[in-house]
C-alpha atoms as a printed R data frame, in Angstrom:
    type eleno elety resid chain resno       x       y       z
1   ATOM     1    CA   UNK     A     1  -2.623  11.519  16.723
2   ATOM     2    CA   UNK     A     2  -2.441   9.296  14.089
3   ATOM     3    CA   UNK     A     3  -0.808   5.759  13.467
4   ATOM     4    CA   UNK     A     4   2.522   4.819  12.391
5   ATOM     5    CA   UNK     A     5   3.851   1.854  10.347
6   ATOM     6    CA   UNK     A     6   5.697   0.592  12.733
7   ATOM     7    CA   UNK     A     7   2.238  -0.104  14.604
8   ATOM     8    CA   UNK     A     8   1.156  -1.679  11.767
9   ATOM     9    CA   UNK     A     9   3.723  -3.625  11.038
10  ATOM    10    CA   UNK     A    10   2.775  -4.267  14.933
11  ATOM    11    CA   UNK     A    11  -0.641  -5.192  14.120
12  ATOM    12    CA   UNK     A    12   0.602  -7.807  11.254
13  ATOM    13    CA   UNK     A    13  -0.257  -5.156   8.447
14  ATOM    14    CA   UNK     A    14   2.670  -4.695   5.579
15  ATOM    15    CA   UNK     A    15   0.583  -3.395   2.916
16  ATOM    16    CA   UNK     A    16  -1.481  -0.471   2.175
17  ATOM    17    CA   UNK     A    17  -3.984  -0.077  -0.471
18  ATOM    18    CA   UNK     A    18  -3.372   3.932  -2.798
19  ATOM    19    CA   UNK     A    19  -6.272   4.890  -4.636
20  ATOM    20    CA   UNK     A    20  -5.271   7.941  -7.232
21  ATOM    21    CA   UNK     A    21  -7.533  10.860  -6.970
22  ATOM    22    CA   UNK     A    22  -6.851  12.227 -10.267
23  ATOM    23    CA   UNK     A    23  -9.942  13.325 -12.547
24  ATOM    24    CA   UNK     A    24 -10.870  10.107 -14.263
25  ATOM    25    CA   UNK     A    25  -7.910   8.490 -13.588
26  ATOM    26    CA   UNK     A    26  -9.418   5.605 -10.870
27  ATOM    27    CA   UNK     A    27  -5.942   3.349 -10.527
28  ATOM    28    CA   UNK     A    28  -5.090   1.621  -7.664
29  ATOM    29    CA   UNK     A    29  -2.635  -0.356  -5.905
30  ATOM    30    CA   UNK     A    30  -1.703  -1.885  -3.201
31  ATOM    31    CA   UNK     A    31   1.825  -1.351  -2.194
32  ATOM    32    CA   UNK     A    32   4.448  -3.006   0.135
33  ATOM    33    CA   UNK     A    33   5.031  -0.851   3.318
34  ATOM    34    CA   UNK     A    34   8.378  -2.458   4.060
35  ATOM    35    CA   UNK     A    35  10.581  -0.259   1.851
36  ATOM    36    CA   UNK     A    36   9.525   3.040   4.295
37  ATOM    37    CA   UNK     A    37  10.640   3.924   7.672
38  ATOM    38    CA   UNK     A    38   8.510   2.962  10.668
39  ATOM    39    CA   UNK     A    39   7.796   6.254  12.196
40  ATOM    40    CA   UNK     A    40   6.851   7.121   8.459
41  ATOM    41    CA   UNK     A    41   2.707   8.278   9.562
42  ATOM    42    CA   UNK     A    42   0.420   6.243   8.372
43  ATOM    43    CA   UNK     A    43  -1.692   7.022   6.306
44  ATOM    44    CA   UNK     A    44   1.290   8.700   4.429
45  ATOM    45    CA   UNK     A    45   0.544   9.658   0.275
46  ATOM    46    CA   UNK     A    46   2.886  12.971   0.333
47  ATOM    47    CA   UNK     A    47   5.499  10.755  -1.391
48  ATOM    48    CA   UNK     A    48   3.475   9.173  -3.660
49  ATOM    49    CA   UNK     A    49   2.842   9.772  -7.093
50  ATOM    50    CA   UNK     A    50   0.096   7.913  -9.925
51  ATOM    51    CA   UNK     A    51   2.181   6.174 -12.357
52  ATOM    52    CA   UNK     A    52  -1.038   6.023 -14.379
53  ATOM    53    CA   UNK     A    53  -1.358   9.781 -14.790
54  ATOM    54    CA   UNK     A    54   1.220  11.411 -12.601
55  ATOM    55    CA   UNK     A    55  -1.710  12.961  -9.919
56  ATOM    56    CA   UNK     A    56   0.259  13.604  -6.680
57  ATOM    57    CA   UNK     A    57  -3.069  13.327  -4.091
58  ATOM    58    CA   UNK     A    58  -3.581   9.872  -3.970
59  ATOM    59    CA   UNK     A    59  -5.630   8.549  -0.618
60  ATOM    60    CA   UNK     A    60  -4.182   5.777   1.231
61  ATOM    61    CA   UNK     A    61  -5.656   3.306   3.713
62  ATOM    62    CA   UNK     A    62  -5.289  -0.003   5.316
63  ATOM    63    CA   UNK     A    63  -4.953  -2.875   2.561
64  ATOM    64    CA   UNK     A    64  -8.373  -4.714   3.667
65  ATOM    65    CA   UNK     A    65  -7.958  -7.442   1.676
66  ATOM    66    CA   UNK     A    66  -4.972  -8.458   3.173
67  ATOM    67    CA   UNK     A    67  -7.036  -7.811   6.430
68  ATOM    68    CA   UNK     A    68 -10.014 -10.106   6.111
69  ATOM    69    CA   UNK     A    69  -7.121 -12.896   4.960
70  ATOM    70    CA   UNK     A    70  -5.347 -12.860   8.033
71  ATOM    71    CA   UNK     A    71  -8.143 -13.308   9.897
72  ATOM    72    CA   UNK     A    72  -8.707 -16.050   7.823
73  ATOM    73    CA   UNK     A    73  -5.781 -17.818   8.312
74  ATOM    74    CA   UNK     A    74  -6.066 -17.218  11.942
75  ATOM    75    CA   UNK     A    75  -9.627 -17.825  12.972
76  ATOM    76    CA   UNK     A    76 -11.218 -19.503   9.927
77  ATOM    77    CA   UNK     A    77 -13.581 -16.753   9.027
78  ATOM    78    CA   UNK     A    78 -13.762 -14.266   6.416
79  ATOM    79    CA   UNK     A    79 -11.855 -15.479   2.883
80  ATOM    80    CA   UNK     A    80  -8.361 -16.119   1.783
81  ATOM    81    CA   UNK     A    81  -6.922 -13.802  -0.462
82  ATOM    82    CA   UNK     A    82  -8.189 -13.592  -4.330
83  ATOM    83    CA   UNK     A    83  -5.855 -15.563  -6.743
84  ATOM    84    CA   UNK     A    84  -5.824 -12.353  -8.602
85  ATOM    85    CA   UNK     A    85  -3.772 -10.391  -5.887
86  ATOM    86    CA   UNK     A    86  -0.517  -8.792  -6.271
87  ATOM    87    CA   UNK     A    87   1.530  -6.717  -4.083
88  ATOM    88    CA   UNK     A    88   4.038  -3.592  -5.650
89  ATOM    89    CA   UNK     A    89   6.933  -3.826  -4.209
90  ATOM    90    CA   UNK     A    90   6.647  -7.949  -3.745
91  ATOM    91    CA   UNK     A    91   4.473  -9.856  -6.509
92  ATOM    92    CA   UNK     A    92   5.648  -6.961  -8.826
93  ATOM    93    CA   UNK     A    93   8.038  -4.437  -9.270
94  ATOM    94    CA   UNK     A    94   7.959  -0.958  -8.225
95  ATOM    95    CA   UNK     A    95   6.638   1.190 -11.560
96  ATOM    96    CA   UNK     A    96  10.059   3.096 -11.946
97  ATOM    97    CA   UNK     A    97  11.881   0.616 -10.082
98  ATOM    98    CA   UNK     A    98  15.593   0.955  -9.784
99  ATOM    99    CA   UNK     A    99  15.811   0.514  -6.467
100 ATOM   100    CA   UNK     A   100  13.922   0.601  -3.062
101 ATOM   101    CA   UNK     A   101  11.354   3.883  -3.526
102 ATOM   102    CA   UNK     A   102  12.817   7.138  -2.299
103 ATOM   103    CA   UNK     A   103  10.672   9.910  -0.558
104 ATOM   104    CA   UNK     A   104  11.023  12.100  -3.902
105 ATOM   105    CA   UNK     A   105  10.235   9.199  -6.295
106 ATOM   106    CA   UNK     A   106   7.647   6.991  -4.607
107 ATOM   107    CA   UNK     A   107   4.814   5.724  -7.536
108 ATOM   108    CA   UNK     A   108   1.654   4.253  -7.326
């Protein structure tokens, strides 16, 4: 059975990090989970789509990064978050962004 968003929202996890999977393409992102429902499964990439290259299979897992800084902040081990991190859909816009990303529009 796998996981929802809602349980990771649970868990204190509101991003996800999308890796494209297009032939020598290799962008990533990590991307706000708020904008999607929370029975949305998890990990869900059938709405996403590579704004790099347009590849429609990207793979999608837990943002780690984000992670490791939460423990951080709560227990003092592991490290803070790089000063180079950004979040789509927070730190910067959505690629196409118009509005909140629909299922037929969502971009890496």
């Amino acid at each position: 059975m796998s996981m929802r968003l809602g349980e990771l929202w649970a868990q204190g996890e509101t991003t996800a990090t999308v890796f494209c999977n297009g032939l020598d393409c290799q962008h990533h992102a990590v991307i706000a989970t708020d904008p999607f429902p929370d029975r949305l499964p998890f990990p869900a990439a059938q709405c996403l789509v590579c704004s790099a290259c347009g590849a429609r299979d990207p793979r999608v897992m837990r943002d780690m990064l984000a992670h490791y800084a939460r423990i951080n902040t709560e227990t003092g081990f592991m490290s803070p978050l790089p000063a180079h991190y950004q979040v789509v859909g927070r730190d910067v816009p959505w690629p196409d962004q118009e509005a909140v990303p629909q299922r037929s529009s969502c971009r890496l």
